[in-house]
PDB file with one MODEL, atoms N, CA, C and O in Angstrom:
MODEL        1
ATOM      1  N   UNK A   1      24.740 -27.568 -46.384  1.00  0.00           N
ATOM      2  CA  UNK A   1      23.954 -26.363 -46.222  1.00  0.00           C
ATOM      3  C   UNK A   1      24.862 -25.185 -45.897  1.00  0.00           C
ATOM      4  O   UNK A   1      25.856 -25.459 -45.225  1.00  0.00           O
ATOM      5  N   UNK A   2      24.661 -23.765 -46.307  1.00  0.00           N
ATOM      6  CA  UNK A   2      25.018 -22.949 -46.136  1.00  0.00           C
ATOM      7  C   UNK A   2      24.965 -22.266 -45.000  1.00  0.00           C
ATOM      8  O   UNK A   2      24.039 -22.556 -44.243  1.00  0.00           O
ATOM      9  N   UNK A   3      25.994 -21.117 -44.551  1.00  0.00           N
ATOM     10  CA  UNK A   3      25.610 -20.633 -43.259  1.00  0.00           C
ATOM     11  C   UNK A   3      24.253 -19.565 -43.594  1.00  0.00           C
ATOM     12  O   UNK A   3      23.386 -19.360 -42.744  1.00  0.00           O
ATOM     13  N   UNK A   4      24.234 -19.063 -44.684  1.00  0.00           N
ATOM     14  CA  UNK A   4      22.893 -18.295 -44.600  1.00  0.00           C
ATOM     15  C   UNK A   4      21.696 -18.662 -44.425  1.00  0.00           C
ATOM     16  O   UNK A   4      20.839 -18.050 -43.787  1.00  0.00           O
ATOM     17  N   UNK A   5      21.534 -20.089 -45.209  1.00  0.00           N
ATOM     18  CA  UNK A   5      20.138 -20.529 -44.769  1.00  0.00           C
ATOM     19  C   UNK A   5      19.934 -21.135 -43.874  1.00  0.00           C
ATOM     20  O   UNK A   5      18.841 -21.681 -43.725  1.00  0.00           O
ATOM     21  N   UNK A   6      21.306 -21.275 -42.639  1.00  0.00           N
ATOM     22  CA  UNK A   6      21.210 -22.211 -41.502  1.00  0.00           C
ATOM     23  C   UNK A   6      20.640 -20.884 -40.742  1.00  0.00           C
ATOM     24  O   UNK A   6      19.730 -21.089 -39.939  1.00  0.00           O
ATOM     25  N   UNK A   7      21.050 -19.663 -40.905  1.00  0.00           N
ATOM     26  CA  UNK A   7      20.500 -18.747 -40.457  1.00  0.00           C
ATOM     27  C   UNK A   7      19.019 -18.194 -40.723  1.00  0.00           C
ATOM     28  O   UNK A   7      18.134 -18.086 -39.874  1.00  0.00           O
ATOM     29  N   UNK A   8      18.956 -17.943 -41.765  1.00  0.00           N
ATOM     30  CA  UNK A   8      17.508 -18.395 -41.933  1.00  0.00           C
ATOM     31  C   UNK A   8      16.165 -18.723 -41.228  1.00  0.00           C
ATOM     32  O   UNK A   8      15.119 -18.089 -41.082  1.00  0.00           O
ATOM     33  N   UNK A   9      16.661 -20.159 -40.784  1.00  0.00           N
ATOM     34  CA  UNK A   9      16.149 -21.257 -41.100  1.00  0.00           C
ATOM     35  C   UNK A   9      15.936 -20.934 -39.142  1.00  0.00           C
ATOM     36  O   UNK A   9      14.755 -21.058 -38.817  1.00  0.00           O
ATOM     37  N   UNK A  10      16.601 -20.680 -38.307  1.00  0.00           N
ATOM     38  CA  UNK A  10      16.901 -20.342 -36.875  1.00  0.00           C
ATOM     39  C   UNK A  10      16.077 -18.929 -36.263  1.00  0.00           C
ATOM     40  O   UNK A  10      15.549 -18.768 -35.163  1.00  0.00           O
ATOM     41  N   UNK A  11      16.189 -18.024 -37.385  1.00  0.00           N
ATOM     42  CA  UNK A  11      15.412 -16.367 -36.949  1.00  0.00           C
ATOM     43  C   UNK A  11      14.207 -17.191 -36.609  1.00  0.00           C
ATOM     44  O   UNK A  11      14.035 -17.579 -35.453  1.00  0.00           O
ATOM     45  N   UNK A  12      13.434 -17.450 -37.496  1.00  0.00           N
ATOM     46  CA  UNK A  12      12.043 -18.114 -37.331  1.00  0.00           C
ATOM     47  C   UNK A  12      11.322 -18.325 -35.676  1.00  0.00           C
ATOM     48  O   UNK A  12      10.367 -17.807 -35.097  1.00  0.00           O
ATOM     49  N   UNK A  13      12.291 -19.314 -35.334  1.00  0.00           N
ATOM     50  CA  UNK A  13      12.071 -19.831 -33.911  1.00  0.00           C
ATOM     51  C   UNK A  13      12.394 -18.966 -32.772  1.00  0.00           C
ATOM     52  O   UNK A  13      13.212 -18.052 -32.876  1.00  0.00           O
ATOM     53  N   UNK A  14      11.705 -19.264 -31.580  1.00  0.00           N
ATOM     54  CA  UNK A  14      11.742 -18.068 -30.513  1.00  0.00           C
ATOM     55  C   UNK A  14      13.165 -18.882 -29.887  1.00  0.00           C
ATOM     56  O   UNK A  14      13.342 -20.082 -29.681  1.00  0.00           O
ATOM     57  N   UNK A  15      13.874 -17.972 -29.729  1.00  0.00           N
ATOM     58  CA  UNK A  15      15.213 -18.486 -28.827  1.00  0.00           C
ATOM     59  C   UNK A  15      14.913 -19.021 -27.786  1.00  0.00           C
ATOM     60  O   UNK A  15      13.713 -19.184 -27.566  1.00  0.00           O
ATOM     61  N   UNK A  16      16.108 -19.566 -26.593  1.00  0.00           N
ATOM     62  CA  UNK A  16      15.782 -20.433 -25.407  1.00  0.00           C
ATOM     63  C   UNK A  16      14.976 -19.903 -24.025  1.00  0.00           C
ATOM     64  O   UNK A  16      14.493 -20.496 -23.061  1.00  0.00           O
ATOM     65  N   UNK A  17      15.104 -18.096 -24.524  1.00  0.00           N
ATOM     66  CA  UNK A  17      14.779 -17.636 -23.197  1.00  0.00           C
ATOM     67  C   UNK A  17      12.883 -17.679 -23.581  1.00  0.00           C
ATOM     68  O   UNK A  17      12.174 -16.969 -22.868  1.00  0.00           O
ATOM     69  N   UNK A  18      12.442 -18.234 -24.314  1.00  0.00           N
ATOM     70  CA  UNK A  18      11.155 -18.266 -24.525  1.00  0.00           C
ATOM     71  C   UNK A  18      10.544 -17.337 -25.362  1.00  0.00           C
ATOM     72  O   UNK A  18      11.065 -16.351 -25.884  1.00  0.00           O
ATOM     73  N   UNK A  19       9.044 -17.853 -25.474  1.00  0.00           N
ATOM     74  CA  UNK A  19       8.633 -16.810 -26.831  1.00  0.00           C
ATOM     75  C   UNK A  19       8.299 -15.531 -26.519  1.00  0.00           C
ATOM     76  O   UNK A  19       8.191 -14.693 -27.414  1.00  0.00           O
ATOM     77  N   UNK A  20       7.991 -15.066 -24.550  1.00  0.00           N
ATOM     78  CA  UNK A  20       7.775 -13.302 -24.454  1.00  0.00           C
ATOM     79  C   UNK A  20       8.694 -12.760 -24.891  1.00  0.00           C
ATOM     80  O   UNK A  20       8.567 -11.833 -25.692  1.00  0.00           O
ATOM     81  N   UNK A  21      10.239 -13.347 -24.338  1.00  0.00           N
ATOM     82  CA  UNK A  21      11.131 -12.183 -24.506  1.00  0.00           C
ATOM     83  C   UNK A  21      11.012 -12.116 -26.137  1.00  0.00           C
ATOM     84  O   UNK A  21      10.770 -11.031 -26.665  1.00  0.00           O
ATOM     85  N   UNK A  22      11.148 -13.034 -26.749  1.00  0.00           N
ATOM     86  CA  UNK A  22      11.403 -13.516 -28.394  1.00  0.00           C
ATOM     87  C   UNK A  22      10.488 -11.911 -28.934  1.00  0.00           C
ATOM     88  O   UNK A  22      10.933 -11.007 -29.642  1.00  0.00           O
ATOM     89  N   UNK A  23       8.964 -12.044 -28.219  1.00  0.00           N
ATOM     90  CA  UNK A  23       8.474 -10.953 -28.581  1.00  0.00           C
ATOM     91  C   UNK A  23       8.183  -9.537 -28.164  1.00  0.00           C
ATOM     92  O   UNK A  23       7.531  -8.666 -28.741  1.00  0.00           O
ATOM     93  N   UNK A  24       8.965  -9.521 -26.777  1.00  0.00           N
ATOM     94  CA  UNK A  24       9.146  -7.979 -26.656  1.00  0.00           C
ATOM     95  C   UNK A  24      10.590  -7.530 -27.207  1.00  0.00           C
ATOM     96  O   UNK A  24      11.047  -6.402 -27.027  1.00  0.00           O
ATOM     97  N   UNK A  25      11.278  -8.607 -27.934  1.00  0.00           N
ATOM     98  CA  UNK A  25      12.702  -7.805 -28.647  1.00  0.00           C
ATOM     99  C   UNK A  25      12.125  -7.658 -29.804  1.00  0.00           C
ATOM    100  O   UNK A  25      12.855  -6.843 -30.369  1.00  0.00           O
ATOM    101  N   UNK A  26      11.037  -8.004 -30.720  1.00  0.00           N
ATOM    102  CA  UNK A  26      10.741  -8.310 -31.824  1.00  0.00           C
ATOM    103  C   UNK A  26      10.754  -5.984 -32.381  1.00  0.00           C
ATOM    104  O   UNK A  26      11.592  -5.521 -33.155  1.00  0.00           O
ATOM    105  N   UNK A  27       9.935  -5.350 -31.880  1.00  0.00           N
ATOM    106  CA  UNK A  27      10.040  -4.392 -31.768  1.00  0.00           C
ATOM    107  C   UNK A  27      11.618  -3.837 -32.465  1.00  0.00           C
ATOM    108  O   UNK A  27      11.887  -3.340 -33.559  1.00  0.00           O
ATOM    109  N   UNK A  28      12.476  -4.192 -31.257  1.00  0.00           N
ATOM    110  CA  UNK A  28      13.893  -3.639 -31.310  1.00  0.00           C
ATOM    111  C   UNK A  28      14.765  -4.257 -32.661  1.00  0.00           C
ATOM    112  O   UNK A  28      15.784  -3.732 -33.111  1.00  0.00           O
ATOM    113  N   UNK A  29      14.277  -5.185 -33.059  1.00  0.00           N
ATOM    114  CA  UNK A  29      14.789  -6.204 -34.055  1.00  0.00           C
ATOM    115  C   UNK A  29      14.694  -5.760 -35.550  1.00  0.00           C
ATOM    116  O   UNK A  29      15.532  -5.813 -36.450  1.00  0.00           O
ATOM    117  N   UNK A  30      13.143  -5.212 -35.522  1.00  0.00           N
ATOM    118  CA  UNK A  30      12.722  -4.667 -36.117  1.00  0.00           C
ATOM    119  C   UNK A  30      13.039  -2.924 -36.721  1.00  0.00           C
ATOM    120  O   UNK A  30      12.824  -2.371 -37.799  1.00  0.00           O
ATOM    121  N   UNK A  31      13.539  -2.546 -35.642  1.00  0.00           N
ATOM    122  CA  UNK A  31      14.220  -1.156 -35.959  1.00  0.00           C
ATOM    123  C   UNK A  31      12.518  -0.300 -35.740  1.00  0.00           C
ATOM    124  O   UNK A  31      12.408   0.838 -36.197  1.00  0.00           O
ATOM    125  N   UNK A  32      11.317  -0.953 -35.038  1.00  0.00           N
ATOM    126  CA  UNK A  32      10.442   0.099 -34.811  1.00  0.00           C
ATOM    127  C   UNK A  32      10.439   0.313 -33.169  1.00  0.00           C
ATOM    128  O   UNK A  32       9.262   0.582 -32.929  1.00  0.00           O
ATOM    129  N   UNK A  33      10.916   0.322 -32.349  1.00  0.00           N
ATOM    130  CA  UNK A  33      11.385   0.691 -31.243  1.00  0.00           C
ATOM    131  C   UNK A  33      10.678   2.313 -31.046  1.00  0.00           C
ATOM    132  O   UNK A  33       9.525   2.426 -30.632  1.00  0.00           O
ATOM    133  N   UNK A  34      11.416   3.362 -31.352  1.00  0.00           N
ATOM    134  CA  UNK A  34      10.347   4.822 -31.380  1.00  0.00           C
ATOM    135  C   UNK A  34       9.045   4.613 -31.152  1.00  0.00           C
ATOM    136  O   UNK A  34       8.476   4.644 -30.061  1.00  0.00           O
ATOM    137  N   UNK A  35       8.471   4.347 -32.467  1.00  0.00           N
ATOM    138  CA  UNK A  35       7.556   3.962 -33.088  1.00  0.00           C
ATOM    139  C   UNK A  35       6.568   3.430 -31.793  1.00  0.00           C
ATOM    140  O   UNK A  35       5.715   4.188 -31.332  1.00  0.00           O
ATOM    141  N   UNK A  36       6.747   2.224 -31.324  1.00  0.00           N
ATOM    142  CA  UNK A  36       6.117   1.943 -30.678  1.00  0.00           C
ATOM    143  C   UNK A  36       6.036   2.421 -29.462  1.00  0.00           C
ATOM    144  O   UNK A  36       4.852   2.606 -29.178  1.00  0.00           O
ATOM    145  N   UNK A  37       6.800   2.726 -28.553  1.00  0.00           N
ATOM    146  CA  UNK A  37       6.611   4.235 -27.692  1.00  0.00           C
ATOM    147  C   UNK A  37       6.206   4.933 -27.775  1.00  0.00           C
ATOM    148  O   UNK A  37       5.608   5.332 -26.776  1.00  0.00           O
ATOM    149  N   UNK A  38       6.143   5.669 -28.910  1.00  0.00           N
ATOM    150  CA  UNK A  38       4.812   6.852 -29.740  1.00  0.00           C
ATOM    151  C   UNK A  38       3.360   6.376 -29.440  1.00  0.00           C
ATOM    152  O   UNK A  38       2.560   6.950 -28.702  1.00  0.00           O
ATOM    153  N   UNK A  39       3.211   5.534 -29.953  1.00  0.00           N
ATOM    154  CA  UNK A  39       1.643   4.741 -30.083  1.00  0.00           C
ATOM    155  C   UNK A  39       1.235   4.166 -28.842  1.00  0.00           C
ATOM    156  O   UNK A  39       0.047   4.336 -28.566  1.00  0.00           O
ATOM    157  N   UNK A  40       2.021   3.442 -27.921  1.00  0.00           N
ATOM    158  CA  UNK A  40       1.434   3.359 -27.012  1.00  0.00           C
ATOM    159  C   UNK A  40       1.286   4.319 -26.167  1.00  0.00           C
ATOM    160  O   UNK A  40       0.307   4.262 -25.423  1.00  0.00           O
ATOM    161  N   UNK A  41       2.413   5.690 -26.037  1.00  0.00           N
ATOM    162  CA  UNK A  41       2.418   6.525 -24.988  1.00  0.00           C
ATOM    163  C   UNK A  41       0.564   7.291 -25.696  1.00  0.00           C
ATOM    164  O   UNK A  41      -0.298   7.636 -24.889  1.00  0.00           O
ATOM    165  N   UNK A  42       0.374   7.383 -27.034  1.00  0.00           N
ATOM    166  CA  UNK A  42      -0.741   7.993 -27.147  1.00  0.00           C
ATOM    167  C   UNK A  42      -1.962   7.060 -27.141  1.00  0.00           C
ATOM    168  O   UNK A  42      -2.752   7.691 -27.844  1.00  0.00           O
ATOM    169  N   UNK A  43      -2.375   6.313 -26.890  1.00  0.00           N
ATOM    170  CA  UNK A  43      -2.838   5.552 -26.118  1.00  0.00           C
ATOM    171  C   UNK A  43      -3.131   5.601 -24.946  1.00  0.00           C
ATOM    172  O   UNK A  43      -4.353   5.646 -24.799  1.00  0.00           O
ATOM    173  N   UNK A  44      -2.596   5.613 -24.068  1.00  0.00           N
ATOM    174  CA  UNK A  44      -2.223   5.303 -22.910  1.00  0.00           C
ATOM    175  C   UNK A  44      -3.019   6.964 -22.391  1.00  0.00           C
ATOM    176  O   UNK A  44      -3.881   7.093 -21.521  1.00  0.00           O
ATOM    177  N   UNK A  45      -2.366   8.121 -23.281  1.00  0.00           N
ATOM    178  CA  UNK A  45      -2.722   9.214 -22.863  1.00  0.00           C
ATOM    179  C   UNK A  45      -4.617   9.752 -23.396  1.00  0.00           C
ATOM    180  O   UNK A  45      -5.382  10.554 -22.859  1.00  0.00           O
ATOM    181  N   UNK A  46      -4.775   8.944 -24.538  1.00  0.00           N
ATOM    182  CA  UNK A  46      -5.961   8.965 -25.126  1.00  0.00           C
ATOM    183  C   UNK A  46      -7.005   7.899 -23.837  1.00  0.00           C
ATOM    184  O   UNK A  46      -8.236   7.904 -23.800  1.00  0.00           O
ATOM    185  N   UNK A  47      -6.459   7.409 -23.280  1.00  0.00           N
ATOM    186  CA  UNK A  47      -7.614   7.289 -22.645  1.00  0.00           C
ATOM    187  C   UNK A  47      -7.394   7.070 -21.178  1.00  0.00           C
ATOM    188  O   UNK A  47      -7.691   6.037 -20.579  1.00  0.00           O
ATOM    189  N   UNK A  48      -6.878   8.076 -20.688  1.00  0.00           N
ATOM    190  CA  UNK A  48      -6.658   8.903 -19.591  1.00  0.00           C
ATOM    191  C   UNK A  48      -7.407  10.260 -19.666  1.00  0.00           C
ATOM    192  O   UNK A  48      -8.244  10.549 -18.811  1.00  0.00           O
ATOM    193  N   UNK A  49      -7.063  11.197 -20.822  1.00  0.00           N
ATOM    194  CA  UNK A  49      -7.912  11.547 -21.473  1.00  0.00           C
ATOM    195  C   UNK A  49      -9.898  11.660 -21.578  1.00  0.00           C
ATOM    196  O   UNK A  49     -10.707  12.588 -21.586  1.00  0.00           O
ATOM    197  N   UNK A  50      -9.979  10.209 -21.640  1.00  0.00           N
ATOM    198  CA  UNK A  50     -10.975   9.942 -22.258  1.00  0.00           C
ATOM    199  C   UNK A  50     -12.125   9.796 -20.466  1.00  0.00           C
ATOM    200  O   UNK A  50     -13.265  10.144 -20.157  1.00  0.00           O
ATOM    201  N   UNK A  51     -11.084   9.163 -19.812  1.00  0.00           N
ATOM    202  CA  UNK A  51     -11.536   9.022 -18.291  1.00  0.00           C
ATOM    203  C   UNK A  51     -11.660  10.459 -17.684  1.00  0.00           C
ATOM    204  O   UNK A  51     -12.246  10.569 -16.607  1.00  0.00           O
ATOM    205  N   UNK A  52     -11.253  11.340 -18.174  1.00  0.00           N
ATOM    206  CA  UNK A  52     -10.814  12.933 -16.937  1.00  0.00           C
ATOM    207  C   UNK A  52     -12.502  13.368 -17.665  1.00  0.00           C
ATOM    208  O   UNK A  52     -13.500  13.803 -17.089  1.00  0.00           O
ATOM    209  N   UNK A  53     -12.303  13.075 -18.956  1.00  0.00           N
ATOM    210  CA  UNK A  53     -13.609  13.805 -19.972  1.00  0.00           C
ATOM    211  C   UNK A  53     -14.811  13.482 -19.193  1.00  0.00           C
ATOM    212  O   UNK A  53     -15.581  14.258 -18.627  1.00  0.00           O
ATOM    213  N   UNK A  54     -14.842  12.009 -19.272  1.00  0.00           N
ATOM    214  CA  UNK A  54     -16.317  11.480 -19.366  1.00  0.00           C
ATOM    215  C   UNK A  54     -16.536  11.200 -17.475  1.00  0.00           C
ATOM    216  O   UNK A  54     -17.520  10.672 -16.958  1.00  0.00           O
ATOM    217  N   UNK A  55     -15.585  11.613 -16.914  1.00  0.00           N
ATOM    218  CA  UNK A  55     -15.940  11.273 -15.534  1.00  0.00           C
ATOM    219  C   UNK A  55     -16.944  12.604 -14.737  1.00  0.00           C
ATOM    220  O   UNK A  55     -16.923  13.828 -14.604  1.00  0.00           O
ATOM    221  N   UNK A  56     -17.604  11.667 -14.430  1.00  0.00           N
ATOM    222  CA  UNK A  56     -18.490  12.687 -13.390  1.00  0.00           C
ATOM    223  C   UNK A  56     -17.685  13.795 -12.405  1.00  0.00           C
ATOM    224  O   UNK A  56     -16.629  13.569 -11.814  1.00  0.00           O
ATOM    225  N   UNK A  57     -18.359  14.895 -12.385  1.00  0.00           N
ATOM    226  CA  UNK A  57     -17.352  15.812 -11.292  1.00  0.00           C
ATOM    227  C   UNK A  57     -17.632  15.824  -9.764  1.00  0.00           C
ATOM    228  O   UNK A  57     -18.784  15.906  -9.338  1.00  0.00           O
ATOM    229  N   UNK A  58     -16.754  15.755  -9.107  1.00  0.00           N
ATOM    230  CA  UNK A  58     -17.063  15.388  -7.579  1.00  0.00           C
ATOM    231  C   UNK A  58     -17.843  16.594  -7.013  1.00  0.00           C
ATOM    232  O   UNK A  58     -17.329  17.712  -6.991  1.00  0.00           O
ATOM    233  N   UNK A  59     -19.438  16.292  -6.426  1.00  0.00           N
ATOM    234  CA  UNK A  59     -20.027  17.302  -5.791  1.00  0.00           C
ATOM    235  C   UNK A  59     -18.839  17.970  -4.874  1.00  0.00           C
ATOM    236  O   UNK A  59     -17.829  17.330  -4.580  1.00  0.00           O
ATOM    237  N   UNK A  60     -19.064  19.318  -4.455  1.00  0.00           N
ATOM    238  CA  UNK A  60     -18.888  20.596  -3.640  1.00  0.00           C
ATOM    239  C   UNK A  60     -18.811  19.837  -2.263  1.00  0.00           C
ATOM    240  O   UNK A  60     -17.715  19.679  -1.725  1.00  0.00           O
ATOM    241  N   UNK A  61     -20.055  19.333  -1.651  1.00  0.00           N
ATOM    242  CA  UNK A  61     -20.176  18.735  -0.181  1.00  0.00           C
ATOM    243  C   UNK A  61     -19.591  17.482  -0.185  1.00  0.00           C
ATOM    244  O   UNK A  61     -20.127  16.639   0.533  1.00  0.00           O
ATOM    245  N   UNK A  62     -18.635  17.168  -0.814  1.00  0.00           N
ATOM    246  CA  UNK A  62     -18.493  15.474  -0.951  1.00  0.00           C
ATOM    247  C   UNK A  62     -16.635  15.845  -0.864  1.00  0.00           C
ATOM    248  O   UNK A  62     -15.950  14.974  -0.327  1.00  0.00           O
ATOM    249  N   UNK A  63     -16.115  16.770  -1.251  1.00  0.00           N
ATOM    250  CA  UNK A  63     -14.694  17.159  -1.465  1.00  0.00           C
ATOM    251  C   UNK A  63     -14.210  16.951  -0.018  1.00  0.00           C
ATOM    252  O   UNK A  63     -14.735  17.150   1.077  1.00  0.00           O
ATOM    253  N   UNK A  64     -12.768  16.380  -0.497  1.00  0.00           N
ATOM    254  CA  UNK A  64     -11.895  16.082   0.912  1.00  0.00           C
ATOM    255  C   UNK A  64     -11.423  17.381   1.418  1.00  0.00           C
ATOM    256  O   UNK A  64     -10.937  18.229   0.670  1.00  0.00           O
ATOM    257  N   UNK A  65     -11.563  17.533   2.664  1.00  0.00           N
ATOM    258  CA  UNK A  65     -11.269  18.925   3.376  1.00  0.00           C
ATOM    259  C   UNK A  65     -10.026  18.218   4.492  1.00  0.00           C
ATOM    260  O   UNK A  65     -10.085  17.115   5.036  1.00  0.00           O
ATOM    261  N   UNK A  66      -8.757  19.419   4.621  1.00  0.00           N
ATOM    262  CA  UNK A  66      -8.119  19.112   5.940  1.00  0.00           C
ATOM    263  C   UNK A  66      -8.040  19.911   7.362  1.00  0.00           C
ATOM    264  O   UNK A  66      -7.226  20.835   7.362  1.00  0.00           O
ATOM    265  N   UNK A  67      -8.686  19.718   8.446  1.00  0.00           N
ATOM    266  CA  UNK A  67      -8.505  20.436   9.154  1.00  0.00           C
ATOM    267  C   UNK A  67      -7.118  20.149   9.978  1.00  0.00           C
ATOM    268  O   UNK A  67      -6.640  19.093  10.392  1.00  0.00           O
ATOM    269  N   UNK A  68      -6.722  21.321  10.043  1.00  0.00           N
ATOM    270  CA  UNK A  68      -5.109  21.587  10.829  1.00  0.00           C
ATOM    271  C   UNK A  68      -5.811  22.016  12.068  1.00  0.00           C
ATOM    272  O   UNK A  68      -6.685  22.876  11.964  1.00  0.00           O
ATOM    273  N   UNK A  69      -5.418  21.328  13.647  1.00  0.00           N
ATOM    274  CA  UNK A  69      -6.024  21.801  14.749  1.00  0.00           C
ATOM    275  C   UNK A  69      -4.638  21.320  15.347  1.00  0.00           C
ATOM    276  O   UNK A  69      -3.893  20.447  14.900  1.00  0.00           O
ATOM    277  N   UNK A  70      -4.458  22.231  16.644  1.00  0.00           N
ATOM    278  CA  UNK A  70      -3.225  22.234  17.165  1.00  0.00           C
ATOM    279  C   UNK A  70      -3.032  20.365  17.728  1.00  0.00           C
ATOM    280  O   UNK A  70      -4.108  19.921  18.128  1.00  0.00           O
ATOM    281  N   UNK A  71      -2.126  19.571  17.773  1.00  0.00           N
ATOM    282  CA  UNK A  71      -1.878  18.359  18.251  1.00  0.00           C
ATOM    283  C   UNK A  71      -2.496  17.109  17.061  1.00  0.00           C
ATOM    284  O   UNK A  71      -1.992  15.986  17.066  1.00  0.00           O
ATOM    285  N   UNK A  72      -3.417  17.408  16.263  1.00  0.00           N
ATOM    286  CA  UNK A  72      -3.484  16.654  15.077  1.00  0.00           C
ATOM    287  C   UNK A  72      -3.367  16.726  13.671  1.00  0.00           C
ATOM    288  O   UNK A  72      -3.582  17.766  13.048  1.00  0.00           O
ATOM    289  N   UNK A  73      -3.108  15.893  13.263  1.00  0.00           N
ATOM    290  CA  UNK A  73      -2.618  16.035  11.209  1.00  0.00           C
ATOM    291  C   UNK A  73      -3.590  15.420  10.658  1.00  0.00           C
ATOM    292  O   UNK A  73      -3.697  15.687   9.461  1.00  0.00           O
ATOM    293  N   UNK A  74      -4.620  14.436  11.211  1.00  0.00           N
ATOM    294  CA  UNK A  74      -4.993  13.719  10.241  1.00  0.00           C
ATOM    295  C   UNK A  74      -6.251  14.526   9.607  1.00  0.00           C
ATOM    296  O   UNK A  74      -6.878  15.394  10.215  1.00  0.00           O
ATOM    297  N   UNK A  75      -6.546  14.038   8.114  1.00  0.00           N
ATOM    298  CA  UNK A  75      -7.643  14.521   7.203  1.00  0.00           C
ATOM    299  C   UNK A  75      -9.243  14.418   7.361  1.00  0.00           C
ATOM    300  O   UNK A  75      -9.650  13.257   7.308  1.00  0.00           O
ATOM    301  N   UNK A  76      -9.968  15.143   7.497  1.00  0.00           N
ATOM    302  CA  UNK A  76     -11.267  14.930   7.781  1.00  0.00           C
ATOM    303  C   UNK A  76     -12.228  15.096   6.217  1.00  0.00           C
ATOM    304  O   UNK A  76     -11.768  15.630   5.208  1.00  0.00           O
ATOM    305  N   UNK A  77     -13.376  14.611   6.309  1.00  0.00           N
ATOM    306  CA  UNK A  77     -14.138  14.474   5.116  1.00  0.00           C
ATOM    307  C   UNK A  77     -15.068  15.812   5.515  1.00  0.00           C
ATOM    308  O   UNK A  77     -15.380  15.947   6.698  1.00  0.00           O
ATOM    309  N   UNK A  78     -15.450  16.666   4.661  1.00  0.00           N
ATOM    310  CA  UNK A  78     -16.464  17.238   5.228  1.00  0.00           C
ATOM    311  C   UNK A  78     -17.559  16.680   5.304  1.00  0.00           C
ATOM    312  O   UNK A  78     -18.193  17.249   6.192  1.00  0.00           O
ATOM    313  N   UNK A  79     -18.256  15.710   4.771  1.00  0.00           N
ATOM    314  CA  UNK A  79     -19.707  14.750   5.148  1.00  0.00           C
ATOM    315  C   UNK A  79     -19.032  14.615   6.663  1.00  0.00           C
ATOM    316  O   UNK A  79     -19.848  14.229   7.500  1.00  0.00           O
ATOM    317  N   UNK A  80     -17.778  14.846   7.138  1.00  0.00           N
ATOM    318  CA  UNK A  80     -17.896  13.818   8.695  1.00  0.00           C
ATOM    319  C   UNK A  80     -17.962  15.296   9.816  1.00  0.00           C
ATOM    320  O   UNK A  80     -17.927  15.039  11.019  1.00  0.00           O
ATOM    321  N   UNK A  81     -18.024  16.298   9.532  1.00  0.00           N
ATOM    322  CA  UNK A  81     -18.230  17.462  10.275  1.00  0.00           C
ATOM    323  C   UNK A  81     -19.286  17.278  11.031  1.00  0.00           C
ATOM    324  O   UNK A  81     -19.670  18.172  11.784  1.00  0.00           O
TER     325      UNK A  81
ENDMDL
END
């Protein structure tokens, strides 16, 4: 047998470190690397997106308020006034 089709014959199979890594290099192997950074970053942003859109807006009396009073930092709710 030849060395090419011993090669071949080896791509096929996921190497020793197992089949994730096998398939998060598959990308890079592939020469679509960009590519897939593109698509997922828009993704990722499409439905972030999609959550800011369709989310309800926080009532007026419900918003986190901070009161600064001399000797304390911590945050108060205005429902807790």
């Amino acid at each position: 047998m030849s060395r090419r089709v011993n090669r071949r014959r080896q791509s096929g199979r996921p190497p020793y470190g197992g089949l994730l890594p096998w398939l998060l290099s598959l990308p890079a192997r592939l020469h679509l690397r960009w590519l897939l950074i593109l698509v997922v970053m828009l993704v990722v942003m499409g439905a972030y997106g999609r959550a800011m859109v369709t989310a309800a807006p926080m009532p007026p009396g419900k918003a986190p308020a901070v009161e600064q009073t001399p000797g304390t930092t911590t945050a108060r709710t205005a429902s807790a006034h």
